[in-house]
N, C-alpha and C positions, 0 to 999 in steps of 0.2 A: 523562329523567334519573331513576335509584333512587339513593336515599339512603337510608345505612343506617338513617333514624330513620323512614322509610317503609315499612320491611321490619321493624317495629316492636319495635326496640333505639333507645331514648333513653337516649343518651351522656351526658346532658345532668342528664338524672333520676338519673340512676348518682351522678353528680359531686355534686347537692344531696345527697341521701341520706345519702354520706357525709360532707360540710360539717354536716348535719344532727346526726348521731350523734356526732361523734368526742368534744365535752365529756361524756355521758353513757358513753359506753366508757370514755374518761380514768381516769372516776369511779372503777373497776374497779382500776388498776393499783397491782402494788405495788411494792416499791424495788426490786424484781427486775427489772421490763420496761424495757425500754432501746431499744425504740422507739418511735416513735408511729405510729399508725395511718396507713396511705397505703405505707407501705416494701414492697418484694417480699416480704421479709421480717421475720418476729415474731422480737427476739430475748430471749433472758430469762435471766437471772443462773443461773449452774449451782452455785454455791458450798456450798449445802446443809449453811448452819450448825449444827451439830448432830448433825450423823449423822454417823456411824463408815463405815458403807457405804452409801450411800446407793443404791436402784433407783430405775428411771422405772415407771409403772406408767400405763398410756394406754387409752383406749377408744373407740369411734365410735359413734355411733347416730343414729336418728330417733325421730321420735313416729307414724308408721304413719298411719291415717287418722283417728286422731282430727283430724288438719288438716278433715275432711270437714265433723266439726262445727264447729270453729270460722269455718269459711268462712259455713257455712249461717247460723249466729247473729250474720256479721257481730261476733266477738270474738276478736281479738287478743292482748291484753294476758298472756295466761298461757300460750299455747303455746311459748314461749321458756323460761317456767320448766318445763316438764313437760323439756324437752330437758337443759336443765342438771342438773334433779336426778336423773334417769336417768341421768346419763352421773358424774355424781359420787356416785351410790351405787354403782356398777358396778366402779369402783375402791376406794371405801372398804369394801366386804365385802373386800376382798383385803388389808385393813390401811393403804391409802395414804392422805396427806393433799392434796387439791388445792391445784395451782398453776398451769394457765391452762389458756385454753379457747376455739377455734376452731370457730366455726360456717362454714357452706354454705347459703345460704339463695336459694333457686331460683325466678323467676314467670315466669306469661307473658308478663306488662305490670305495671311498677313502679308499682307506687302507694306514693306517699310516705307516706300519713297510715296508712297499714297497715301496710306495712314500719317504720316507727317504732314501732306498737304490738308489734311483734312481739319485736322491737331490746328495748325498754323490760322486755321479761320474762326476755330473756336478761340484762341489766344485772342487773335485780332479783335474779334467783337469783344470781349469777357474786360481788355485794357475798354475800349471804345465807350463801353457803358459800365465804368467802373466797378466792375464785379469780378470776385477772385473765382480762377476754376482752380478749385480745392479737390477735387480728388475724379476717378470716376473707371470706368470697367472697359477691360480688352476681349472679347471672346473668340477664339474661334472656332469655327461650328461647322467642318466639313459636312455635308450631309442636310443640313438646313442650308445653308447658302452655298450656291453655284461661288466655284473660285474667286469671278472678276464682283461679285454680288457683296455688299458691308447695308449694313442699316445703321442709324444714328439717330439716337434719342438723347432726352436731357430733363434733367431738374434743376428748379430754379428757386432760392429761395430771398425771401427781402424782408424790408418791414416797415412800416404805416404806424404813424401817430394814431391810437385806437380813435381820437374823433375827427379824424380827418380821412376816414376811409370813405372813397366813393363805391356806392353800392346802389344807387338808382332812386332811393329816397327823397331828395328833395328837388325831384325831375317833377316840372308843369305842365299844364295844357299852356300853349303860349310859349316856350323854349325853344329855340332855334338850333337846328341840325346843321353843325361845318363840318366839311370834310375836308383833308388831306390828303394830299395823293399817294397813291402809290407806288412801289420802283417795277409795278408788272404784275405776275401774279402771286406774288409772295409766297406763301408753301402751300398753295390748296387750288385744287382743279385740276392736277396734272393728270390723273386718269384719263380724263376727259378732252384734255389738250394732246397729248400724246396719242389717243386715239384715233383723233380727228386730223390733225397734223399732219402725222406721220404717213399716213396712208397718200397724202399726194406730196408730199417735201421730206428733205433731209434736213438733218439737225445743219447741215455745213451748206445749206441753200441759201443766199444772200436775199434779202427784203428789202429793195430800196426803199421802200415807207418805214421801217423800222430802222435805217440807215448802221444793220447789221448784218451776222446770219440768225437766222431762226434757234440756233442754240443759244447762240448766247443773250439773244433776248430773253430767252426763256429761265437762263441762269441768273439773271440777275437780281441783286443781292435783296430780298427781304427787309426793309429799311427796320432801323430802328426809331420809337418814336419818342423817346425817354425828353431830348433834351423841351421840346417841345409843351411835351407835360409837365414835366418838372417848373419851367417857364410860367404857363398858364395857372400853375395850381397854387403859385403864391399869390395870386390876384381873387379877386373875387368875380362869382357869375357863373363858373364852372360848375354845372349840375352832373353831368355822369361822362364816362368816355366808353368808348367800343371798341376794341380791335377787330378791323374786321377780317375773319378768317373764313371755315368751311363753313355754309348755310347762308352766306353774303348778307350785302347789308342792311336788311332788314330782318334777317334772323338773327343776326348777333348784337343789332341796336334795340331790336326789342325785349334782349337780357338785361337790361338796364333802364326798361321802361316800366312803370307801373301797370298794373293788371287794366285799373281802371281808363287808362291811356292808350293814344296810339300814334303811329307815326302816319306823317304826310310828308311822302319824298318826292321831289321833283326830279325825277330821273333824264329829265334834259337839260337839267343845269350846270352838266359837265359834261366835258368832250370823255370820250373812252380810247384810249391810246387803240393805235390801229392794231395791235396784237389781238385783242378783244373782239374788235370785227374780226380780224380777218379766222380765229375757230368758230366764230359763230356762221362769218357766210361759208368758209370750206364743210363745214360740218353738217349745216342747214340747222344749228342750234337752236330749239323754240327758247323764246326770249323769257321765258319762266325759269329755263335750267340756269339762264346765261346769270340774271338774276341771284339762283339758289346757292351756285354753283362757287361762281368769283366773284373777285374784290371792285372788278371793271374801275377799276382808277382810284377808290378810296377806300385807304386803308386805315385811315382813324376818322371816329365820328366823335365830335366834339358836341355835347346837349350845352348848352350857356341860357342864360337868363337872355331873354329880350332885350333889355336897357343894355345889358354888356356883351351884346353880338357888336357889337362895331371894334369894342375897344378891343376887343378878342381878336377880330380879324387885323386891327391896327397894328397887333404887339406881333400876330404871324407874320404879315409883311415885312416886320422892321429884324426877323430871323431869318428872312428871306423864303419863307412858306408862303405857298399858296395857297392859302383857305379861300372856301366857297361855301354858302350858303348852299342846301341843297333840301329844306323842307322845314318841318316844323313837328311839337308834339301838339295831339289836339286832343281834344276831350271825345269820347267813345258816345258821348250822348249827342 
């Protein structure tokens, strides 16, 4: 006789998990969710007090193989927020404000006290950038994932004043490029870092330049860049924003450049955290991948009008950000 918890899917495990979780998700909701966790279905209040027209504005993603390091260091707890705040800056460069968020969360073999850590950072971020996690998927999939192996995805949805959505449109020749930094390399490059890395250090190798070890720099959390934007975006001058993710930061600023336009970045007007150097000199990285590849320190690209680059950088300072000037948009001709 085979029984499905033999072909190693525990029904059983699925069922605590979510008994487990549900008061911590609660925690999340706001007067908008109108179900509770367990339903086919997540529903949520569409009324959207306040807005004249109101858009949805939605996203999906993952966190890529940084899961690689968190398996290896045996640390959970943050890989849920790097998902959250990915997917909630992703929408807020576009102008949107978040309102819930749907994770997918995939193993070979449910372990409880792992899937909770995981749970626990998704909550942590979803409070953080006040977004409800309303609902979302447990799978287990012996046979696609190795036992210790989970993958984690997410959906994200929000919503934008329909004229207030930034979309690159009233981006100039003459607009100045700030960045903001970032906490490392956020969820993208780890292919590449991991390959390069690994081959002469251990995740548990101590970096006196990094004043850590090499894991936990590498874990570190994905910032979110909401309050920031939210900040700037009641002001005027703010012409488009970037998160910058895979393709770096001139792939992902030129999404929100006009065709006719182009960028001029000053690539030495920011220091690049020694994490940066040090996969590029272990690796022998040619300086195009390092480029294509990562965020090298800035992780949001602010376009602003000329006249309101100061007062921009005035209002980051006074949030205690460090914006920098770092190029300019210019005309193709």
């Amino acid at each position: 006789m085979s029984t499905y918890k033999q072909s190693g899917v525990n029904i059983h495990a699925g069922d605590e998990f979510v008994k487990r979780i549900k008061p911590s998700v609660r925690s999340t909701f706001s007067s908008s969710v109108l179900t509770d966790i367990g339903a086919f279905g997540a529903f949520y209040d569409a009324s959207f007090k306040g807005y004249k027209s109101p858009v949805l504005v939605s996203s999906t993603d993952g966190v890529g193989t940084k899961l690689k390091i968190a398996i290896m260091m045996n640390r959970h707890e943050t890989i849920g927020q790097d998902l959250v705040n990915h997917c909630v800056n992703d929408i807020a460069v576009c102008g949107g404000k978040p309102l819930f968020f749907l994770d997918y969360f995939a193993v070979g073999k449910l372990k409880l006290d792992v899937a909770e850590k995981v749970m626990s950072g998704l909550v942590k971020a979803c409070k953080e950038n006040n977004c409800s996690l309303i609902g979302g998927e447990t799978a287990e999939m012996p046979g696609i994932y190795k036992p210790n192996d989970y993958d984690l995805a997410g959906t994200i949805v929000g919503v934008v004043e329909k004229r207030k959505i930034l979309n690159g449109s009233k981006v100039k020749a003459g607009d100045v490029l700030i960045g903001l930094p970032s906490t490392g390399l956020h969820t993208n490059g780890y292919s590449l870092a991991r390959n390069v890395l690994f081959k002469k250090f251990k995740p548990d190798t101590y970096i006196p330049e990094l004043n850590t070890s090499l894991g936990e720099a590498l874990l570190a959390v994905h910032r979110s860049y909401l309050k920031p934007i939210q900040m700037l975006l009641k002001g005027e001058g703010v012409h488009a924003l970037a998160h910058i993710t895979g393709g770096g930061i001139a792939g992902n600023t030129s999404r929100v450049i006009p065709k006719h336009l182009k960028l001029k970045i000053d690539w030495q007007s920011w220091q690049r955290s020694f994490l940066f150097q040090l996969i590029q000199q272990t690796g022998k990285v040619p300086e195009s991948d390092m480029r294509r590849t990562f965020n090298l320190g800035v992780g949001l690209v602010i376009v602003v009008s000329k006249k309101s680059a100061d007062d921009v950088l005035r209002k980051l300072r006074r949030m205690g950000e460090r914006g920098s000037v770092m190029g300019e948009v210019a005309s193709e001709i």
